[in-house]
Backbone as numpy.savetxt, mean C-alpha at the origin, in Angstrom:
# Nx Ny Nz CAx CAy CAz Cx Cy Cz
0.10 17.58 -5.57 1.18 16.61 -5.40 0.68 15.48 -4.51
1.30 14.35 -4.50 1.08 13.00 -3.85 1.55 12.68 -3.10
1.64 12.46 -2.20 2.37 11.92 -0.70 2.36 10.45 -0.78
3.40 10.27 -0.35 3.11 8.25 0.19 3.08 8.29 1.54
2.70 7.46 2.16 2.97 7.34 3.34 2.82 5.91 3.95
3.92 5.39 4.41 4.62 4.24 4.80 4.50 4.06 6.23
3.85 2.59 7.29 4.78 2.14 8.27 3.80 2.93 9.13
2.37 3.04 8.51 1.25 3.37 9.74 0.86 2.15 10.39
0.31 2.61 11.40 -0.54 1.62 12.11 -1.88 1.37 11.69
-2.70 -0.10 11.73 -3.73 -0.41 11.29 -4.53 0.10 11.82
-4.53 0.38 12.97 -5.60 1.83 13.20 -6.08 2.63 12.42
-5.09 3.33 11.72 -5.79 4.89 11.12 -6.13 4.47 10.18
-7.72 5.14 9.90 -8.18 4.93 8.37 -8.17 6.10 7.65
-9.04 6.16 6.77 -8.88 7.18 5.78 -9.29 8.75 6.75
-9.70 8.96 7.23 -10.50 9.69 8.38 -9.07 10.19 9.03
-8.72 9.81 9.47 -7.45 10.00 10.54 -6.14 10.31 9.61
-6.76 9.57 8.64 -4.62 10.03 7.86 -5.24 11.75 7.15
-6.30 11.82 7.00 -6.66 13.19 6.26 -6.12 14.31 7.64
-7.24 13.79 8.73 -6.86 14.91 9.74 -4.95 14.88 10.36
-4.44 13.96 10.28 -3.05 13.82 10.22 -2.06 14.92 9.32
-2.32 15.14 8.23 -1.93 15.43 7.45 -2.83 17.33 6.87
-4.07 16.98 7.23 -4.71 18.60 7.04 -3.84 19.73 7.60
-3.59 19.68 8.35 -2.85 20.79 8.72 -1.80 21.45 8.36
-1.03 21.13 6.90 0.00 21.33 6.15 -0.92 21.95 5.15
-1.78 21.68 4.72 -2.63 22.65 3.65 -3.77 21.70 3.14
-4.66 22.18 2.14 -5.82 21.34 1.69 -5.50 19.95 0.92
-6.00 19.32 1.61 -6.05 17.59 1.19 -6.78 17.49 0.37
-7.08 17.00 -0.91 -8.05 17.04 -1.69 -8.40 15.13 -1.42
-7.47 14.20 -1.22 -8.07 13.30 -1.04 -6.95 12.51 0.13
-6.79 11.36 0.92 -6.78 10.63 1.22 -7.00 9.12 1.53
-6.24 8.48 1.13 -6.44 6.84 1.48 -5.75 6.08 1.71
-5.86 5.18 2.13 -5.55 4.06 3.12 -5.55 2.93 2.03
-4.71 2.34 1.77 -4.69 1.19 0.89 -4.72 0.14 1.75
-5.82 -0.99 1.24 -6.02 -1.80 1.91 -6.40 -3.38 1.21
-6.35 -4.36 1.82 -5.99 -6.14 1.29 -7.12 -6.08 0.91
-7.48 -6.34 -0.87 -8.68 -6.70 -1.54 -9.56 -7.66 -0.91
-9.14 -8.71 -0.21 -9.50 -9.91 0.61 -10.36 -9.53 2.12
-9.02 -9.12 2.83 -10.18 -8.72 4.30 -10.30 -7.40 4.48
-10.11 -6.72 3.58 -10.53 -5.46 4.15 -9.17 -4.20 4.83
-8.38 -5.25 5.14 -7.38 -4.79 6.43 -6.13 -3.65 5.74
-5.73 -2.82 6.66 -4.78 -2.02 6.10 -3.55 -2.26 5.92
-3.20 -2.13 4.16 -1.85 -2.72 4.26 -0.89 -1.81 5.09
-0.70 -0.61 5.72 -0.01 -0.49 6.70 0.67 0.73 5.58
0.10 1.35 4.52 0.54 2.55 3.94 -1.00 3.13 2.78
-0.60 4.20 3.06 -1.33 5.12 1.96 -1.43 6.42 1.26
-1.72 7.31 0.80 -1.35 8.14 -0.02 -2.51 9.85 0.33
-1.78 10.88 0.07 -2.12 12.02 0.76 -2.12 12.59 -0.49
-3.08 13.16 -1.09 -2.75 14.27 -2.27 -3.81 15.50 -2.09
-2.71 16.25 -1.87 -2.49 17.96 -1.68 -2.91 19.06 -2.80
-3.52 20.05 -2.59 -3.94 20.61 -4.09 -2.36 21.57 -4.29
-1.45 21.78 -2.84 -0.57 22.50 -3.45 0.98 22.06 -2.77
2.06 21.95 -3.99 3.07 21.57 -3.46 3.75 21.76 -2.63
3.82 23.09 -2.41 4.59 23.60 -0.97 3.66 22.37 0.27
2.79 22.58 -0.02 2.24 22.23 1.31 2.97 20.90 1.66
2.52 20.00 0.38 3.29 18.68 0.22 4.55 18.51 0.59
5.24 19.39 0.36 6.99 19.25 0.83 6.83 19.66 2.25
6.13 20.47 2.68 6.20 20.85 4.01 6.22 19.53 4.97
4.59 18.59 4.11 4.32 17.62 4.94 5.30 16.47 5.28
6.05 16.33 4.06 6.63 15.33 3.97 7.99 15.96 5.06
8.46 16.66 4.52 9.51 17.43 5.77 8.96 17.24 7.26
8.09 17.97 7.54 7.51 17.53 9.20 7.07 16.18 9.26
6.77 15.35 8.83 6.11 14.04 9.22 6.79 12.83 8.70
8.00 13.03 8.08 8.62 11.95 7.67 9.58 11.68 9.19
9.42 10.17 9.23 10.70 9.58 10.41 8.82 9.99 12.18
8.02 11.15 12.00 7.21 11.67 13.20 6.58 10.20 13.74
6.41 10.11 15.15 6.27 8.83 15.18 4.57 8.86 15.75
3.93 8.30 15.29 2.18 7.84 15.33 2.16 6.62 16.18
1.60 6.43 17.04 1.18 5.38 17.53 2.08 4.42 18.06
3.29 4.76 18.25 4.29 3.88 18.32 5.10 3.33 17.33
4.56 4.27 16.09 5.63 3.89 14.54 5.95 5.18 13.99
7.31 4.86 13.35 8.02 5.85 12.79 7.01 6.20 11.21
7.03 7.39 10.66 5.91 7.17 9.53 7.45 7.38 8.48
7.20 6.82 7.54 7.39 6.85 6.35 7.07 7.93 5.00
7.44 8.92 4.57 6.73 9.89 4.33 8.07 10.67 2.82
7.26 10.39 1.84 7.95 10.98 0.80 7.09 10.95 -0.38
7.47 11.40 -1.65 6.65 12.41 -2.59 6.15 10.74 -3.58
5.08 10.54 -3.60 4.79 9.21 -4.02 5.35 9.08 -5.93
6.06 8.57 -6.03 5.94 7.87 -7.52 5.53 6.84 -8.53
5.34 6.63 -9.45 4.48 6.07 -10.13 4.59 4.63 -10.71
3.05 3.83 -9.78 3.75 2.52 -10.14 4.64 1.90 -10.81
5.52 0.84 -10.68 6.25 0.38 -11.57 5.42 -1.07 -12.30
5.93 -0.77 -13.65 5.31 -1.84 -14.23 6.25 -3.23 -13.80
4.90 -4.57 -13.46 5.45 -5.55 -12.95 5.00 -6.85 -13.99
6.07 -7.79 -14.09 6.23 -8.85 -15.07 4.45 -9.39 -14.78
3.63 -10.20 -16.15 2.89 -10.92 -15.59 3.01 -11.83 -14.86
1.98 -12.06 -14.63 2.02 -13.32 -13.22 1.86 -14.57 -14.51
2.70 -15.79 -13.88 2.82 -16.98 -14.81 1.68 -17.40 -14.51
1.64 -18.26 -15.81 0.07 -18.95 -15.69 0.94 -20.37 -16.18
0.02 -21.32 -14.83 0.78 -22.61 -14.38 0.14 -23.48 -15.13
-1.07 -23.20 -16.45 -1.80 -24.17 -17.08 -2.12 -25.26 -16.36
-2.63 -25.05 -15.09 -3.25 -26.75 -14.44 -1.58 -27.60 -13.62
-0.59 -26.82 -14.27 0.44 -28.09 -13.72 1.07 -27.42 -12.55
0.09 -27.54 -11.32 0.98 -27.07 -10.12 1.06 -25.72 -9.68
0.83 -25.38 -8.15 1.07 -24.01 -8.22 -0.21 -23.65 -8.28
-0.34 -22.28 -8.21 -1.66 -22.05 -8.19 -2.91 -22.12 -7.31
-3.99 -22.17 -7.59 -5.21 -22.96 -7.02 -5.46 -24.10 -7.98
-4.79 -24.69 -9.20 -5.28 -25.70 -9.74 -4.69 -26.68 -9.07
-3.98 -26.59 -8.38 -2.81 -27.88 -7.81 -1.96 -28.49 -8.51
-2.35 -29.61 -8.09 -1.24 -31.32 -9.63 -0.32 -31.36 -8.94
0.32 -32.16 -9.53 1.73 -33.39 -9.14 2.86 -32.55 -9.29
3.30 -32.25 -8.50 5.01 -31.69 -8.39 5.79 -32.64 -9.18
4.97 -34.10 -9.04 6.53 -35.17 -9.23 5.94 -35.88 -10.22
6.22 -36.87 -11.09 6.16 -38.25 -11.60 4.82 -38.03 -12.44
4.60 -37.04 -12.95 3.22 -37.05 -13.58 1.88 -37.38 -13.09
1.07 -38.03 -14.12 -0.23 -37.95 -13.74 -0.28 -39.52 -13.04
-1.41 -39.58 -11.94 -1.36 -41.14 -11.22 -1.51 -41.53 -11.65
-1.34 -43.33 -12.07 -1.55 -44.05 -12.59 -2.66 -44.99 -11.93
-3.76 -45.72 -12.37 -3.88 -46.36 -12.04 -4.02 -47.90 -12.18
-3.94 -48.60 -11.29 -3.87 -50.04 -12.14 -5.27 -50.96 -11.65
């Protein structure tokens, strides 16, 4: 089973949310989701357990437990939701292509 886990501190990495969480039963993996860009932790990540009890246990003891000065976030993870594509601004605005919000293309004289 899958754990989510919400509303950590950028501190803990993958290392720390495993030993966080080992002690409810065998972790088969742990991670830390983190900004494709810098590296940095988005501030949640995911615990998966080879056995469910353990998982409910965890989520029971460590949901609301407070880490570091934050309340954790802690329930049985579910499965992305599918999200609309992202618009494509064809060059007009928006974006990284930029362009004219207003009045079209410049003119020049």
């Amino acid at each position: 089973m899958k754990v989510y886990v919400g509303n950590l501190p950028f501190t803990v990495d993958d290392e720390k949310l495993r030993e966080l969480f080992s002690k409810f039963g065998d972790v088969e993996e742990a991670t830390i989701i983190k900004d494709k860009y810098s590296g940095r932790s988005k501030g949640f990540g995911f615990v998966t357990f080879q056995d469910d009890a353990a998982a409910k246990k965890a989520i029971e003891e460590m949901n609301e437990k407070e880490v570091e000065g934050r309340a954790l976030k802690v329930n049985e993870a579910r499965p992305m939701e599918e999200r609309p594509p992202r618009r494509d601004f064809g060059g007009r605005g928006g974006g990284r292509e930029g362009g004219r919000s207003f009045g079209g293309p410049r003119r020049r004289f």
